[in-house]
N, C-alpha and C positions, 0 to 999 in steps of 0.2 A: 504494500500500500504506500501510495505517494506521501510523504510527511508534510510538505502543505496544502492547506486546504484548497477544495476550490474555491468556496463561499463559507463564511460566516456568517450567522445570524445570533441572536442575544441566549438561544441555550445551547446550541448544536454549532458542528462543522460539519460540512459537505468535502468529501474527497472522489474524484473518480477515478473509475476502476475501470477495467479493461472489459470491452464486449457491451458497450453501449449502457452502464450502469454508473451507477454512484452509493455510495457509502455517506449515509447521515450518523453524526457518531452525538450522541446527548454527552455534553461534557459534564454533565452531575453522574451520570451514570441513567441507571431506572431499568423496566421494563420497556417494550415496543409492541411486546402483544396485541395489547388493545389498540393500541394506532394503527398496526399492520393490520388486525381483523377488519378494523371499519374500510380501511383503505381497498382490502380486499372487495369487499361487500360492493364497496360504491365502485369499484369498476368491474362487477359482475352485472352491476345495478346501471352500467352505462352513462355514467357522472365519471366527469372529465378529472381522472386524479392520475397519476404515473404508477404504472405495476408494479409491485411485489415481485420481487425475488429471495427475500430473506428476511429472517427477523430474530434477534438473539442480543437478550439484554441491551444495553442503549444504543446497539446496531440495526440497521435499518437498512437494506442494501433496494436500491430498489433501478426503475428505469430513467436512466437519462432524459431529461425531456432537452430540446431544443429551442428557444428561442426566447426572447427579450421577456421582463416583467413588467407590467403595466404603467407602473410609472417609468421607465428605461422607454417605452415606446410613446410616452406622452412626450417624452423630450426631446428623441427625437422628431416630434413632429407627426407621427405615424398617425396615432388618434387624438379624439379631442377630450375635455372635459366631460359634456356629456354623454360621450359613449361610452369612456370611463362607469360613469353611474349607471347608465341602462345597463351594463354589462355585468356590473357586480349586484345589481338588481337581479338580474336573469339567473346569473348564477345561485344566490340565495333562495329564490323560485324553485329551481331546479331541485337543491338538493330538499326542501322543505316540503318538497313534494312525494319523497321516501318516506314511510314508515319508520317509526323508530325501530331500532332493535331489541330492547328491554322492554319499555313500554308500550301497554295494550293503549292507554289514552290516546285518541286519534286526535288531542290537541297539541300530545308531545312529540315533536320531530329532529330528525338530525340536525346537529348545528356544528358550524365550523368555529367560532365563535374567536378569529382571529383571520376572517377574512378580510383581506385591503389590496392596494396594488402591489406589493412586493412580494405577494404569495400567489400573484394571478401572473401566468406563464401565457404568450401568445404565439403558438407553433404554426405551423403548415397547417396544421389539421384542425385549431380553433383552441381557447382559450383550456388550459388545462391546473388546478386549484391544487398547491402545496401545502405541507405545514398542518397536519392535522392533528399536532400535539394536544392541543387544546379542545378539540373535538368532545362536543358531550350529547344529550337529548335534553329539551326542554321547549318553549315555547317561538315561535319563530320571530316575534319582534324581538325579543332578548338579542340574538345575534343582528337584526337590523343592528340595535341598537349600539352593540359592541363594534359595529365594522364606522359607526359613524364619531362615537365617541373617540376610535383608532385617528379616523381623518382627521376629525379636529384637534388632537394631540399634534399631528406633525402643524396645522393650521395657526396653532398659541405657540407653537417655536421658534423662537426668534432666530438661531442659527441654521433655519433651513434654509434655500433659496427658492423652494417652492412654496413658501409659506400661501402667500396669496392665493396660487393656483390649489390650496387643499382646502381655502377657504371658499373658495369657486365652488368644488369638489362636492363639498361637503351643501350645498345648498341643490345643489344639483344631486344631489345620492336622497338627502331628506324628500325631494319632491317626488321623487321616482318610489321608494322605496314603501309608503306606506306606515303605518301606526307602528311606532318604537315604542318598547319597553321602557319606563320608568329609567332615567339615566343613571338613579342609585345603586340599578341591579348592574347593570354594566361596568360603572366604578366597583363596589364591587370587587367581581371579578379581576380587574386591571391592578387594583392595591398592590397586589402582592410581587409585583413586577419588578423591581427597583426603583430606585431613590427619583431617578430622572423622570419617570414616569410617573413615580407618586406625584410629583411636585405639579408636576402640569396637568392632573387630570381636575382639580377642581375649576380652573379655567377652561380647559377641553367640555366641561359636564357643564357649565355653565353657557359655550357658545354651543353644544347641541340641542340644548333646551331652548333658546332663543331664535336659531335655528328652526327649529319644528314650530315652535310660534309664530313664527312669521310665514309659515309653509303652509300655516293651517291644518298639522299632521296632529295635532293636539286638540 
C-alpha cells in the first residue's frame, strides 16, 4: 500500500490501490461493517454509491470512482449554483425513497446525514454519493436539515473563498428542498465534530433558520 494518501478528509485517508480500487482507512480505528452493509444495500438498491470490495475493521477497500466533487466542478465552471441544489435535492429524494433497514415505520428512512458537495462525485455515468460514515435511519427532513446546516457552516467562514457562493447555495438548496427539521436536531448531531465546527454552528443554525424564513419552508 502507497504510504501517502490520496485524499484526506476530517476522520479517514483514502489511498489507492491497484485494479481500479481505493482503501478508506478511519484513522481512530472502529468497525466498517455497518457502513459497508448499507453501502452494499444501496447499490443492490440502484442508488449511486461506489462498490464494495472489502470490509475489515477501519478498512474499507472499495471502487475507484472517477471524477470531480461538486464543488471542484462548480469552480471550475462546469455547473451552476442551482443545479448544485436541484441535485443534492434529487439525490436526498432518491435515497428517502428506500425503506429503512431496521425500521418497520414507513416515516423512518435512510439518511446520509452528511450529504454536501465534497461527498457528491460527478463521473461519466452521473453523480455518485460518498462518505457514509454517518449514515443512520430516521426522519427525512432531519438530513435536509443537516446537508443545509453543512452549507451554511462553510457560508459563516470567513477563511473560505467560497463563502458567498455557499451563501447562494444555501438559499437555493432551502427553496428546492422542502420542510427541514428543527435546526437543534441537526446541531445536535454536528457538536461533536471538533472545536472548529463547534464554534460556527450556532451562526450556521442561526443563518439556516433565517434562511427557511425567508423561503417560507417554515
Amino acid at each position: 500500500m502507497p504510504t501517502a494518501p490520496l485524499a484526506s478528509g476530517r476522520t479517514a485517508d483514502v489511498y489507492a490501490l491497484a485494479g481500479g480500487r481505493v482503501l478508506r482507512r478511519y484513522r481512530s480505528g472502529g468497525d466498517v461493517r455497518a457502513e459497508a452493509a448499507l453501502m452494499r444495500h444501496l447499490h443492490a438498491a440502484g442508488y449511486p454509491v461506489p462498490r464494495v470490495h472489502h470490509a475489515d475493521g477501519p478498512d474499507l477497500v472499495l471502487e475507484r470512482v472517477a471524477g470531480p466533487t461538486l464543488v471542484e466542478a462548480f469552480v471550475a465552471g462546469d455547473v451552476t449554483l442551482p443545479a448544485m441544489a436541484r441535485l443534492l435535492v434529487d439525490l436526498h429524494g432518491r435515497l428517502h425513497a428506500l425503506p429503512a433497514l431496521r425500521s418497520a415505520d414507513p416515516a423512518v428512512r435512510l439518511l446520509h446525514l452528511d450529504l454536501h458537495t465534497e461527498n457528491v462525485l460527478l463521473t461519466l455515468a452521473g453523480p455518485v454519493v460518498i462518505d457514509w460514515a454517518t449514515a443512520a435511519e430516521g426522519p427525512p427532513a432531519l438530513d435536509r436539515a443537516m446537508t443545509a446546516l453543512i452549507i451554511a457552516e462553510a457560508a459563516v467562514d470567513p477563511s473560505l473563498p467560497l463563502r458567498a457562493a455557499a451563501g447562494e447555495l444555501l438559499s437555493a438548496y432551502v427553496a428546492e428542498a422542502g420542510p427541514l427539521a428543527p435546526v437543534a436536531e441537526a446541531v445536535s448531531r454536528r457538536s461533536g465534530l471538533g472545536p472548529l465546527e463547534t464554534a460556527r454552528l450556532p451562526e450556521a443554525a442561526a443563518l439556516v433558520e433565517a434562511t427557511a424564513r425567508a423561503g417560507g419552508c417554515r
